[in-house]
DSSP file (Angstrom, degrees, kcal/mol; ACC not computed):
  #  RESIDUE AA STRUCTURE BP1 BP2  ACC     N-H-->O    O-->H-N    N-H-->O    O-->H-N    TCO  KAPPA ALPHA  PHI   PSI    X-CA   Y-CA   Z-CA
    1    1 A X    >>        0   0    0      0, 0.0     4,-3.4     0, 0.0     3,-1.7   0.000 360.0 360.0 360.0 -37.0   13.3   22.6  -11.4
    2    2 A X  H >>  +     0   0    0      1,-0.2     4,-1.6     2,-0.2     3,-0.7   0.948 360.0  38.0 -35.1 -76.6   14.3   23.7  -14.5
    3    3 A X  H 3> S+     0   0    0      1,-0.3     4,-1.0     2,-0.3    -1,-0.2   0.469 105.9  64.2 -62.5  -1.9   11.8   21.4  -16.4
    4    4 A X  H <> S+     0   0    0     -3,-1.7     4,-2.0     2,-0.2    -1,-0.3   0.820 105.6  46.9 -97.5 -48.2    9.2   21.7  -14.1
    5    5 A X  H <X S+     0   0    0     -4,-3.4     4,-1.1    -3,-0.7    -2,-0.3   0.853 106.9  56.8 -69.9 -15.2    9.1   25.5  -15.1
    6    6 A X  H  < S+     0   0    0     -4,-1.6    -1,-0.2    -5,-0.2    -2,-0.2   0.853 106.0  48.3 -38.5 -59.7    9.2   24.5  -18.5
    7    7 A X  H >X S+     0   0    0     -4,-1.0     4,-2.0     1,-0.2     3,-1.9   0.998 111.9  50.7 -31.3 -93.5    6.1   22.5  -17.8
    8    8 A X  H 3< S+     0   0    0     -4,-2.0    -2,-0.2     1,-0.2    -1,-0.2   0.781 106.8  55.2  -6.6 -44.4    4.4   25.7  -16.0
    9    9 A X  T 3< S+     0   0    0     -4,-1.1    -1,-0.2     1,-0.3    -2,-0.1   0.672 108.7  48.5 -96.4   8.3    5.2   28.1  -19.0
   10   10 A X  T <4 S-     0   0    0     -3,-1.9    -1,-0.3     1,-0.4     2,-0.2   0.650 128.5 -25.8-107.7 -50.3    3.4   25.8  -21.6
   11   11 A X  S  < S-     0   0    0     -4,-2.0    -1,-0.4     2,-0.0     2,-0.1  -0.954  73.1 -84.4-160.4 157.0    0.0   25.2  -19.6
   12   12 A X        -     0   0    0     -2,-0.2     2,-0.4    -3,-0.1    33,-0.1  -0.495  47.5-151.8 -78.0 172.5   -1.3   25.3  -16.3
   13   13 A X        -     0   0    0     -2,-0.1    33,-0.2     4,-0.0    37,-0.1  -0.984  15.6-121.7-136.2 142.9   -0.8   21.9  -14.3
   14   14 A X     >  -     0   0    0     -2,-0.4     4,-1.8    61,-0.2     5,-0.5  -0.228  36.8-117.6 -21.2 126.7   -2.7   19.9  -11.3
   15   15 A X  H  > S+     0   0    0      1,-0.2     4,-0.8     2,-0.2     5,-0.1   0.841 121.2  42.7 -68.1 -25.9   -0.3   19.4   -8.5
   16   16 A X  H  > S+     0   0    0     59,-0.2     4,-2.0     2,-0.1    -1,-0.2   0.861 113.6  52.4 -98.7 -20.1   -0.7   15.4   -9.1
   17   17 A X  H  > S+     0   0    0     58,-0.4     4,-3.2    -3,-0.3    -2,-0.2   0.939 113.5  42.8 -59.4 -48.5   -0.6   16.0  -13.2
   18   18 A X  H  X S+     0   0    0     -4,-1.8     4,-4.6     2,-0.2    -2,-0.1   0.987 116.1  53.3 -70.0 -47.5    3.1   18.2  -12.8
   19   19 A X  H >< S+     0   0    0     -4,-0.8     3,-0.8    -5,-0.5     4,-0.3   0.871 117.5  39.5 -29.7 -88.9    4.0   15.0  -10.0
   20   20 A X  H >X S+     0   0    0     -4,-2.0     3,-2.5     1,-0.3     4,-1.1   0.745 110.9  46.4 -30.2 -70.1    3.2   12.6  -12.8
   21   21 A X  H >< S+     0   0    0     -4,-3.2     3,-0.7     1,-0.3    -1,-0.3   0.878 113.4  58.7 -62.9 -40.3    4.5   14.0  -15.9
   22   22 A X  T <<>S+     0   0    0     -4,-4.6     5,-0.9    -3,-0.8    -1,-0.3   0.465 111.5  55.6 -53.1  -3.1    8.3   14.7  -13.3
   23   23 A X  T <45S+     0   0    0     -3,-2.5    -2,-0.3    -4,-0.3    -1,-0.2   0.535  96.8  44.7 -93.5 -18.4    8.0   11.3  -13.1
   24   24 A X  T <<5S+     0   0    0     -4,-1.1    -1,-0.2    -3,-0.7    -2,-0.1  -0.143 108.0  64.6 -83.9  41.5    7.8    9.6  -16.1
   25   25 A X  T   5S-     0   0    0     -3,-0.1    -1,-0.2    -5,-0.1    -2,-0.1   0.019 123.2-104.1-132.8   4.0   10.9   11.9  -17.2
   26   26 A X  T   5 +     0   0    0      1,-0.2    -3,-0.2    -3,-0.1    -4,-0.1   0.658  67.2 146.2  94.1   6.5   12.7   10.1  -14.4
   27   27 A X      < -     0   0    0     -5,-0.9     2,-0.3     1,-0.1    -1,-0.2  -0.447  54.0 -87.0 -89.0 165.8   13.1   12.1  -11.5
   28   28 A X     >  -     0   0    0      1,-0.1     4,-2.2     3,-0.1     5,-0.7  -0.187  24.7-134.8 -76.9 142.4   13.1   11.1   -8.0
   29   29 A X  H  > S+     0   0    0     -2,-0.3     4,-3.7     2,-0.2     3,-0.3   0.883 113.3  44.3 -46.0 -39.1    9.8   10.8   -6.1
   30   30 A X  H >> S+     0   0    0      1,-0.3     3,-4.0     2,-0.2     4,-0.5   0.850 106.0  64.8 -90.2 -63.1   11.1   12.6   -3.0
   31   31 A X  H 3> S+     0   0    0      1,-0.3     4,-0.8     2,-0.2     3,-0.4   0.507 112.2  41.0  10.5 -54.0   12.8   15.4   -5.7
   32   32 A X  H 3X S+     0   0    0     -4,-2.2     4,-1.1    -3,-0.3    -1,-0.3   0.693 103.4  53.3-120.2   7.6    9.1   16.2   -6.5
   33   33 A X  H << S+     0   0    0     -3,-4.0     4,-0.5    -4,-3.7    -1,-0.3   0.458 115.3  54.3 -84.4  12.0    7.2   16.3   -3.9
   34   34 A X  H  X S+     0   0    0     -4,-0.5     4,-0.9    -3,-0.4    -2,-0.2   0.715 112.0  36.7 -99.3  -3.6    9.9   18.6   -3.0
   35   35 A X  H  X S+     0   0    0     -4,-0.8     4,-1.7    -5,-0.3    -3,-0.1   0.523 115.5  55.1 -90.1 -27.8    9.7   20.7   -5.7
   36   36 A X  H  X S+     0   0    0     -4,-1.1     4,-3.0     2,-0.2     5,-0.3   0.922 103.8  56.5 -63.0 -45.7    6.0   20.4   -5.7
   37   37 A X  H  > S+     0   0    0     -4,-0.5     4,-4.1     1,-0.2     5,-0.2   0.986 114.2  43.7 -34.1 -74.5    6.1   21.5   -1.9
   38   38 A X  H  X S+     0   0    0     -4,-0.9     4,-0.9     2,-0.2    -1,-0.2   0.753 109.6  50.3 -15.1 -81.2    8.0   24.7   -3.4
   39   39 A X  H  <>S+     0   0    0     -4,-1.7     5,-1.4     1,-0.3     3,-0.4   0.895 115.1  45.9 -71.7 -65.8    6.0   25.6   -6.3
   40   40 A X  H ><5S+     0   0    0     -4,-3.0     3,-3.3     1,-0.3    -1,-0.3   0.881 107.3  55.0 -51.2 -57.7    2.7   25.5   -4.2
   41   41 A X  H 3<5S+     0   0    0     -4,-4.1    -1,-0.3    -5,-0.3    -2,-0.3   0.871 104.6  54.3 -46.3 -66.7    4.0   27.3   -1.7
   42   42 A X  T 3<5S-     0   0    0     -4,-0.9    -1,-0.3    -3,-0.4    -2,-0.2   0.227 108.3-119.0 -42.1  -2.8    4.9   30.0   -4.2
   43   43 A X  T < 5S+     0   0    0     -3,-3.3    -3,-0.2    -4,-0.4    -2,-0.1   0.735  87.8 118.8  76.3  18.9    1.2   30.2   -5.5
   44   44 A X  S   <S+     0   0    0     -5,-1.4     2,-0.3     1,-0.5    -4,-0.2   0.583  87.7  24.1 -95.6   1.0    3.2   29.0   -9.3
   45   45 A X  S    S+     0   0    0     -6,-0.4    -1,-0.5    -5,-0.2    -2,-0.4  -0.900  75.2 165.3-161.4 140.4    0.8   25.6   -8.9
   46   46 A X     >  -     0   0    0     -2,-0.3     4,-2.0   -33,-0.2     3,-0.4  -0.968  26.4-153.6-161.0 114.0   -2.2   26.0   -7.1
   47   47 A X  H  > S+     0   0    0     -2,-0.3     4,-4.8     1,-0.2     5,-0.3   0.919  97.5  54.6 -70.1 -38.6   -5.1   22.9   -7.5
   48   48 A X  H  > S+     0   0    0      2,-0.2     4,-2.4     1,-0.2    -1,-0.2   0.930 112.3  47.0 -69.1 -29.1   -8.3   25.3   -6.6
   49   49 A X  H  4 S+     0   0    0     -3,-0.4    -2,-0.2     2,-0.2    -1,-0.2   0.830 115.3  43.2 -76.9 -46.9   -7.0   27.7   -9.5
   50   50 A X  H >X S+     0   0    0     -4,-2.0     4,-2.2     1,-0.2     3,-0.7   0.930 115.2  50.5 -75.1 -42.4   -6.6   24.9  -11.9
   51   51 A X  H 3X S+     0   0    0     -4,-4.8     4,-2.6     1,-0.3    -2,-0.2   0.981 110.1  46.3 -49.2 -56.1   -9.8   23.5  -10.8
   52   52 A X  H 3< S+     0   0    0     -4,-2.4    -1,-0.3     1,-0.3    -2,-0.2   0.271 117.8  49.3 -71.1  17.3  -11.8   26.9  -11.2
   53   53 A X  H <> S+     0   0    0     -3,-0.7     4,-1.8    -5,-0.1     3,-0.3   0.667 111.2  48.0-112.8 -51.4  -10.0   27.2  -14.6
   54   54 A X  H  X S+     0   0    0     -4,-2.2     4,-1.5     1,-0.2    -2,-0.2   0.666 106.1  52.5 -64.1 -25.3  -10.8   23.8  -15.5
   55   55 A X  H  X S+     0   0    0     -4,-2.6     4,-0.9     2,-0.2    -1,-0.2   0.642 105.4  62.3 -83.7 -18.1  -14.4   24.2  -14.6
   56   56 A X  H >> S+     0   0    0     -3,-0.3     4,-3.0     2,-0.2     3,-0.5   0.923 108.8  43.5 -54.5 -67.9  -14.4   27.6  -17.1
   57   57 A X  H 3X S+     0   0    0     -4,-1.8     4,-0.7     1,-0.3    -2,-0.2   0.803 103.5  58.3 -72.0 -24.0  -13.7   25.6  -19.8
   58   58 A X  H 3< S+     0   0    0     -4,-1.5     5,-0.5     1,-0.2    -1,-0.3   0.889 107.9  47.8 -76.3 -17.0  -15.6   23.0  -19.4
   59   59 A X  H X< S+     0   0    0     -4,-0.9     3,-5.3    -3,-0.5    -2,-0.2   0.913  98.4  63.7 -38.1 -59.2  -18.5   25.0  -19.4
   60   60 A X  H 3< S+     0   0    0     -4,-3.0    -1,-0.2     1,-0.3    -2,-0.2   0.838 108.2  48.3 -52.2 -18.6  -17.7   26.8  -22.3
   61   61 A X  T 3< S-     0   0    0     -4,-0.7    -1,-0.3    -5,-0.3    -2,-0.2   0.618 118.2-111.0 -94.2   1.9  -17.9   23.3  -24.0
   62   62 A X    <   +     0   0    0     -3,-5.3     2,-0.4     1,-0.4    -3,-0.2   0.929  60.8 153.8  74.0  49.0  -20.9   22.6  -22.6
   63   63 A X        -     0   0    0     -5,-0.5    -1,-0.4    65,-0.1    65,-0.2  -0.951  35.8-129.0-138.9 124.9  -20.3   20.1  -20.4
   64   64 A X    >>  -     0   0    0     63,-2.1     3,-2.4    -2,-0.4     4,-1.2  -0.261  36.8 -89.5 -85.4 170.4  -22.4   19.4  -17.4
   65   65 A X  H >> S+     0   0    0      1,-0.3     4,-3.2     2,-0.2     3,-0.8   0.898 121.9  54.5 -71.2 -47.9  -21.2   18.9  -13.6
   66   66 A X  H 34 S+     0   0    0     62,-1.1    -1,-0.3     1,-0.2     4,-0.3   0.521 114.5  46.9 -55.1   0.3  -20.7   14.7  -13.8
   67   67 A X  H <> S+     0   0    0     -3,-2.4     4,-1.9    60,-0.3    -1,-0.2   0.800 110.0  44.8 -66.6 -51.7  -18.5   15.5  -16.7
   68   68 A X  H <X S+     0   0    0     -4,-1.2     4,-0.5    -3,-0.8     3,-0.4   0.998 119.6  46.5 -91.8 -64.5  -16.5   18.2  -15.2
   69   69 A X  H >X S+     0   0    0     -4,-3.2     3,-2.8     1,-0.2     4,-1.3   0.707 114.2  47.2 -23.2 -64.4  -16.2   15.7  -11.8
   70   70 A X  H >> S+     0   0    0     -4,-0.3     3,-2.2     1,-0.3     4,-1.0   0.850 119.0  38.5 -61.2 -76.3  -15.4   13.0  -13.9
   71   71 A X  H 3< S+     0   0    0     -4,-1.9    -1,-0.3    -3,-0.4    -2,-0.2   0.260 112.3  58.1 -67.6   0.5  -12.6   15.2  -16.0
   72   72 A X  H <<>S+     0   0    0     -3,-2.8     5,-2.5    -4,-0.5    -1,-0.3   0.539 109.2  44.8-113.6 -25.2  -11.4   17.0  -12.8
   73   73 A X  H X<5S+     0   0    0     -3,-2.2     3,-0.7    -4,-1.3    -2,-0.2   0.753 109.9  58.9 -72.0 -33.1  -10.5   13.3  -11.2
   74   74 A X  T 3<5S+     0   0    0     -4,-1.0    -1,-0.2     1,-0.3    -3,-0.2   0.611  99.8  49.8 -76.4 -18.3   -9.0   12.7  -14.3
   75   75 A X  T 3 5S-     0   0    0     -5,-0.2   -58,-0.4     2,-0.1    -1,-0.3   0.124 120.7-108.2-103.4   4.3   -6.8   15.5  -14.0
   76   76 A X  T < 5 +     0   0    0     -3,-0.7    -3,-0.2     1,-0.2   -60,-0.1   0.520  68.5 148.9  61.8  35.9   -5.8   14.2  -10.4
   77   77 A X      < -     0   0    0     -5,-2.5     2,-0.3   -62,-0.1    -1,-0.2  -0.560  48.9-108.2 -72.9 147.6   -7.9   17.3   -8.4
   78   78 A X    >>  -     0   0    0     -2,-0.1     3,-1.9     1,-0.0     4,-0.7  -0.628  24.9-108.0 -63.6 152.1   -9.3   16.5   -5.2
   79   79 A X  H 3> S+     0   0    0      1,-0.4     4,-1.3     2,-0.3     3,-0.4   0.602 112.7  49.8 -47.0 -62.2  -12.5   16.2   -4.7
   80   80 A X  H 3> S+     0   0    0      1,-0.2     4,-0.7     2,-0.2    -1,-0.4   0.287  97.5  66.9 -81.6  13.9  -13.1   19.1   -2.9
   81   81 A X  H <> S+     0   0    0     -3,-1.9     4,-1.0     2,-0.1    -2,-0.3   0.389 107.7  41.4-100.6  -7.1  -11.4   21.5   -5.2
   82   82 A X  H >X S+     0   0    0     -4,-0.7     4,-2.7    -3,-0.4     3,-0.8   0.833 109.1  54.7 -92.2 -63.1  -14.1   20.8   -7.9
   83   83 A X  H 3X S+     0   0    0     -4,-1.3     4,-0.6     1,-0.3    -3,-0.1   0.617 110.1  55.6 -51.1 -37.4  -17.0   20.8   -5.7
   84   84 A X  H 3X S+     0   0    0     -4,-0.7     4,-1.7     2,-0.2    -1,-0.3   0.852 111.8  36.7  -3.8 -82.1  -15.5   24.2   -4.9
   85   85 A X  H <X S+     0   0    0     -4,-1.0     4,-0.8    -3,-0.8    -2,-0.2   0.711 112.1  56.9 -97.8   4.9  -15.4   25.6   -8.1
   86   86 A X  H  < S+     0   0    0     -4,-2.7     5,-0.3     2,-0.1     4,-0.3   0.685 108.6  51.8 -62.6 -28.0  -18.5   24.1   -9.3
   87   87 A X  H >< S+     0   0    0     -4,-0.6     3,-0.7    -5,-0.4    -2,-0.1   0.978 112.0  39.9 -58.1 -53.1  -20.0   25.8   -6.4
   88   88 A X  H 3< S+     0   0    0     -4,-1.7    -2,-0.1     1,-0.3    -1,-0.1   0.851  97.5  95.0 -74.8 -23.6  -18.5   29.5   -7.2
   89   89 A X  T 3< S-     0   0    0     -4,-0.8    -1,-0.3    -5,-0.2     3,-0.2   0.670  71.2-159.0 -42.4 -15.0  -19.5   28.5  -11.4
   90   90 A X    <   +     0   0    0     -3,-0.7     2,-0.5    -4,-0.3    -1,-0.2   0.866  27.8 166.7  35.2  66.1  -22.5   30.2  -10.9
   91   91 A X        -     0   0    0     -5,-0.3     2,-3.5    -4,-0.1    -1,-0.2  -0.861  47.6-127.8-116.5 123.8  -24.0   28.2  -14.0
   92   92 A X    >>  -     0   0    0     -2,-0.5     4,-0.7     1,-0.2     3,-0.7  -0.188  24.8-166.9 -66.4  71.7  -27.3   27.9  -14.9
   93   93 A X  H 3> S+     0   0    0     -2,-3.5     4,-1.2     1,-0.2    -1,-0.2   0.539  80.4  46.8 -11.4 -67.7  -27.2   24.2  -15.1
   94   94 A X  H 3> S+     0   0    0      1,-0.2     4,-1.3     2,-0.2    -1,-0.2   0.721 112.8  51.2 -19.7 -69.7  -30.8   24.0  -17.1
   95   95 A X  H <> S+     0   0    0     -3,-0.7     4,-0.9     2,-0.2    -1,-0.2   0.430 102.5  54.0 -72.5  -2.2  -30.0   26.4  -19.4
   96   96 A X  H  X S+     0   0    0     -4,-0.7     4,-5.7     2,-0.2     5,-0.2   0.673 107.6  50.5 -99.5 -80.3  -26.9   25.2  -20.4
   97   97 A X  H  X S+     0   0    0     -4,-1.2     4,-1.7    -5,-0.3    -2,-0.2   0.934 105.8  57.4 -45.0 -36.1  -28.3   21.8  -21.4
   98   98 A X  H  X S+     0   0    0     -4,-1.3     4,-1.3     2,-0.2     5,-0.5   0.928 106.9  48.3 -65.3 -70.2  -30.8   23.6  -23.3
   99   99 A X  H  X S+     0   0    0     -4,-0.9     4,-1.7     1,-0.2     3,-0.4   0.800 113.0  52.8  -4.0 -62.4  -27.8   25.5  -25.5
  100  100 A X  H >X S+     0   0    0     -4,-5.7     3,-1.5     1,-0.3     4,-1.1   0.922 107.4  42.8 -69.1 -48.4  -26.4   22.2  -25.8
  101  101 A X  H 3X S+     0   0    0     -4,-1.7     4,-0.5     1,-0.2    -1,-0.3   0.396 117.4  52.5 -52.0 -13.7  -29.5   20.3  -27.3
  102  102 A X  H 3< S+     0   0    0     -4,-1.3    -1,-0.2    -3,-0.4    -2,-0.2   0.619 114.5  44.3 -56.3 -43.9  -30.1   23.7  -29.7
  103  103 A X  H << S+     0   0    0     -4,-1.7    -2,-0.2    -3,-1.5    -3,-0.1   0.952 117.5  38.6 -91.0 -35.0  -26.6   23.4  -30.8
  104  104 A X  H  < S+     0   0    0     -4,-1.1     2,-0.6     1,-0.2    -3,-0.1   0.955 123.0  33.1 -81.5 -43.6  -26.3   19.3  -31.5
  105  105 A X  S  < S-     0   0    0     -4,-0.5    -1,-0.2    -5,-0.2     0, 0.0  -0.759  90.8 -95.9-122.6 148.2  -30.0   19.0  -33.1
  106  106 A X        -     0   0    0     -2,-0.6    -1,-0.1    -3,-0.1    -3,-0.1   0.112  43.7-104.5 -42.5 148.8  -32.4   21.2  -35.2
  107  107 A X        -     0   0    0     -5,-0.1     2,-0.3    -4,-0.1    -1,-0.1  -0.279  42.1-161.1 -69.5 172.9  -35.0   23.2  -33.6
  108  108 A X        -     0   0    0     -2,-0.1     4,-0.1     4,-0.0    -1,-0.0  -0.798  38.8 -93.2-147.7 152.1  -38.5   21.7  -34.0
  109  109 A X  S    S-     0   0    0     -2,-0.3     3,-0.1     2,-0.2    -2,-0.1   0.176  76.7 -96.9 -92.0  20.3  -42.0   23.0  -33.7
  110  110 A X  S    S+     0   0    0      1,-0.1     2,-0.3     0, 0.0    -1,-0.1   0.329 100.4 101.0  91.1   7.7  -41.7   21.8  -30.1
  111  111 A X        +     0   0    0      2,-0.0    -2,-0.2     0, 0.0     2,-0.1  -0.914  47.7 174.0-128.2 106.5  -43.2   18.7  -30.4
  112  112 A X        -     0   0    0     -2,-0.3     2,-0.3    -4,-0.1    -4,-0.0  -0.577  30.8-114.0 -97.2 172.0  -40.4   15.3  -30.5
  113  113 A X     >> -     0   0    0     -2,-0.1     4,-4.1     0, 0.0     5,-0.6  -0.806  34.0 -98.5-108.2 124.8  -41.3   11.7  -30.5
  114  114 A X  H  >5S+     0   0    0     -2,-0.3     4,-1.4     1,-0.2     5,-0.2   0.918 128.0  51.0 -25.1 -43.7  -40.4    9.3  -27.7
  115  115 A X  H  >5S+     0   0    0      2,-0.2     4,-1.4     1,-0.2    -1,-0.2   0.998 109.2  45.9 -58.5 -61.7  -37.4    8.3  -29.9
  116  116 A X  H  >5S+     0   0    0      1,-0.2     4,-1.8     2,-0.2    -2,-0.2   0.738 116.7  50.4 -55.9 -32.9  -36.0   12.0  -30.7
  117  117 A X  H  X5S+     0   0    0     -4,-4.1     4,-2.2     1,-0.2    -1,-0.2   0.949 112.7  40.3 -89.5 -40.2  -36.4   12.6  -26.8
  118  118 A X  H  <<S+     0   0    0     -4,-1.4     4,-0.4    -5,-0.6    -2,-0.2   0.851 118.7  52.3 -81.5 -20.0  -34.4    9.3  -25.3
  119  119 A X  H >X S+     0   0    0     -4,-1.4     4,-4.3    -5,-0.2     3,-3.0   0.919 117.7  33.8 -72.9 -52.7  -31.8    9.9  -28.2
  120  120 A X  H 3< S+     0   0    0     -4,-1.8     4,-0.3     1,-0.3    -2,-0.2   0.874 118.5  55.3 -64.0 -13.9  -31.3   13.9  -27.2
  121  121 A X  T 3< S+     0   0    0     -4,-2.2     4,-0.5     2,-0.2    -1,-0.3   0.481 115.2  43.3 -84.9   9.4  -31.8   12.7  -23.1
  122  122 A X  T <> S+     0   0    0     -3,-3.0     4,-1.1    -4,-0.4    -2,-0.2   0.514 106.1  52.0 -90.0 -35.7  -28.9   10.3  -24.0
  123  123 A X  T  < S+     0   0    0     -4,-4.3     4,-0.2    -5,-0.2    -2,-0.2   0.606 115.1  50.8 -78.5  -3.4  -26.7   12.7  -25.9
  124  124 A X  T >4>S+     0   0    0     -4,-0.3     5,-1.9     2,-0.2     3,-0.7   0.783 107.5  56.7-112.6 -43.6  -27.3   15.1  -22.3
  125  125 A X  G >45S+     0   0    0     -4,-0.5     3,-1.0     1,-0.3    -2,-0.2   0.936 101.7  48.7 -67.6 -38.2  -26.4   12.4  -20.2
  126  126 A X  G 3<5S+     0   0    0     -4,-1.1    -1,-0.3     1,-0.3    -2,-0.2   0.447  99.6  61.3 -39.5 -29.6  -23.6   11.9  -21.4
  127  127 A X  G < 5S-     0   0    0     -3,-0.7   -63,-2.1    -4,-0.2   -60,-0.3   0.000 120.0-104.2 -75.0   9.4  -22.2   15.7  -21.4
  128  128 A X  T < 5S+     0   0    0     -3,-1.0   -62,-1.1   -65,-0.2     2,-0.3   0.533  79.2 128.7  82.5   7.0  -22.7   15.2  -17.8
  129  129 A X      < -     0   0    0     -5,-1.9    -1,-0.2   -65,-0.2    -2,-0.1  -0.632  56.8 -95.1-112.0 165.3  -25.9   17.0  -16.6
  130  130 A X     >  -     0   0    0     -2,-0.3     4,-2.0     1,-0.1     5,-0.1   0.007  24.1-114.9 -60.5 168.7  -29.0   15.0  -14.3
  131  131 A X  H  > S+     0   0    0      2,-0.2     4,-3.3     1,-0.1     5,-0.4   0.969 122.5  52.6 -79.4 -32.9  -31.7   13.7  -15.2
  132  132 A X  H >> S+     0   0    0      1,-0.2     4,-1.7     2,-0.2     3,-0.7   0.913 112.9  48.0 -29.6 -69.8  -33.7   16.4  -13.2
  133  133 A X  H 3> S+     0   0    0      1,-0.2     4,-3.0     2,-0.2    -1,-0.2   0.838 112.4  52.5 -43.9 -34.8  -31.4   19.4  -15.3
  134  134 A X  H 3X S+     0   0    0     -4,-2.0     4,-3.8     2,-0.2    -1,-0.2   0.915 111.4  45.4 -49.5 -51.8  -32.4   17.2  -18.6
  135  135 A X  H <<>S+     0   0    0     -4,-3.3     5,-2.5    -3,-0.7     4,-0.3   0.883 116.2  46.6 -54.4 -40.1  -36.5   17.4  -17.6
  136  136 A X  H ><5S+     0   0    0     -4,-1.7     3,-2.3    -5,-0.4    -2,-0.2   0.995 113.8  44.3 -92.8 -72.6  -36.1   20.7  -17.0
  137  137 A X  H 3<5S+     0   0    0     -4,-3.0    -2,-0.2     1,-0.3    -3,-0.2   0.848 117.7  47.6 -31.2 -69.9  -34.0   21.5  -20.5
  138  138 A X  T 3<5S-     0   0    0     -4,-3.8    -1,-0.3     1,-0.1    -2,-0.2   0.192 106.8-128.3 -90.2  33.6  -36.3   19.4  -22.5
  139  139 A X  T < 5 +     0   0    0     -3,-2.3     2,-0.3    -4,-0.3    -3,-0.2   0.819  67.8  98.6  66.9  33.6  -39.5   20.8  -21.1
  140  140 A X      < -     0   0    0     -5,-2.5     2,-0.6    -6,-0.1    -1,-0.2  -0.803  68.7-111.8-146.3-172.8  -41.2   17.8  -20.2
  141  141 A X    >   -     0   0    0     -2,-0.3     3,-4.7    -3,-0.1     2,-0.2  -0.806  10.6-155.8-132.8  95.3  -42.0   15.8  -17.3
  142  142 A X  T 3  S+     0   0    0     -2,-0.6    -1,-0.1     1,-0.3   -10,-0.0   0.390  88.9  61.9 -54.8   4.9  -40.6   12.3  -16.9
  143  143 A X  T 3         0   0    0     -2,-0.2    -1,-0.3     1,-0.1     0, 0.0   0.186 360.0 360.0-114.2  19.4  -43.3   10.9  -14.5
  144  144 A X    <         0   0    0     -3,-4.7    -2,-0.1     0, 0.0    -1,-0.1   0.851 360.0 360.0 -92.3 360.0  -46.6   11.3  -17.2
């Protein structure tokens, strides 16, 4: 247990990250799913908290919701604990994606080239956000 708070006082962890990482250090599986049991039960590792934590930050980087899935799976979260705190993120999807396309390429007099728009709707998919939030960001309409 010892090392498990150790873990804890460093960073928060994922109930299947804290598993993992007690397990390549050699302990026994049922050791930490009984020690996980514990810790969760005590609110000291809690997956919707880590989610809604995780989902903060990724914002703040600008990273749209197929990111943050993607990086919230990666982190071993269920499935419904991101959808969860993607719900409560109360993030202006659109707007967000605008930020980021401000922040990676120079402003413009508002008028881009088919080239300059499929590189920055590539650099957007890629942070995660739809193509809808993308249309929407770069101000244009993908069926004309």
């Amino acid at each position: 247990m010892d090392i498990a708070v150790a873990l804890l006082a460093r960073r928060d962890y994922s109930r299947s990250e804290l598993c993992a990482r007690l397990t390549d250090k050699g302990f026994a599986k049922v050791d930490i799913e009984q020690l996980s049991d514990k810790l969760a039960a005590q609110g000291i590792i809690d997956d919707k908290r880590y989610a809604a934590a995780l989902v903060r930050s990724q914002i703040s980087k600008g990273h749209g919701p197929a990111r943050i899935r993607q990086t919230g799976l990666q982190k071993g979260l269920p499935k419904s604990c991101i959808e969860a705190a993607l719900d409560i993120a109360d993030c202006d999807w659109v707007d967000l994606a605008r930020q980021r396309i401000q922040k990676k390429y120079a402003m413009t007099d508002g008028t881009i080239d088919a080239k300059e728009r499929a590189k920055r709707i590539r650099h957007l998919l890629g942070q995660g956000f739809s193509y809808d939030q993308i249309a929407a960001a770069l101000d244009y309409d993908p069926y004309e």
